[in-house]
N, C-alpha and C positions, 0 to 999 in steps of 0.2 A: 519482573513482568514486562516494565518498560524493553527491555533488550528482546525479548521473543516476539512482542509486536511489531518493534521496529525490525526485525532480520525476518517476518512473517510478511510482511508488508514492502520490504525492499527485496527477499528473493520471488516474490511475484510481480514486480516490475520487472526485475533481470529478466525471468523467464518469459513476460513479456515483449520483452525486447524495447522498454519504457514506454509501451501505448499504454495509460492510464487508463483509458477504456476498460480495456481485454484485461489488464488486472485487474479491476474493480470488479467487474464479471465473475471471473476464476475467485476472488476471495468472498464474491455475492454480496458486493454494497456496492454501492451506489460511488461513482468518480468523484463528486464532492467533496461524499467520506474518506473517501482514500484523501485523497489532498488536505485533508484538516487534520485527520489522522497524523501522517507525517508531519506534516505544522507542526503539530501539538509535540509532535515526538522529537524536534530537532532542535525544541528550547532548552 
């Protein structure tokens, strides 16, 4: 589950072109979330 979040969440940055914004947008949470998210995901 870990791996599909984390390749869900970093092929919408790619596609963003790393504006955390405009992914957090696209995945519909909030830029926080996405940064904690990852946090969370990279321990």
């Amino acid at each position: 589950m870990h791996q599909f979040e984390n390749k869900l969440l970093n092929d919408a940055l790619t596609q963003a072109q790393g504006n955390f914004s405009q992914a957090a947008r696209q995945l519909q949470m909030n830029r926080t979330t996405l940064h904690y998210r990852l946090k969370q995901l990279s321990r």
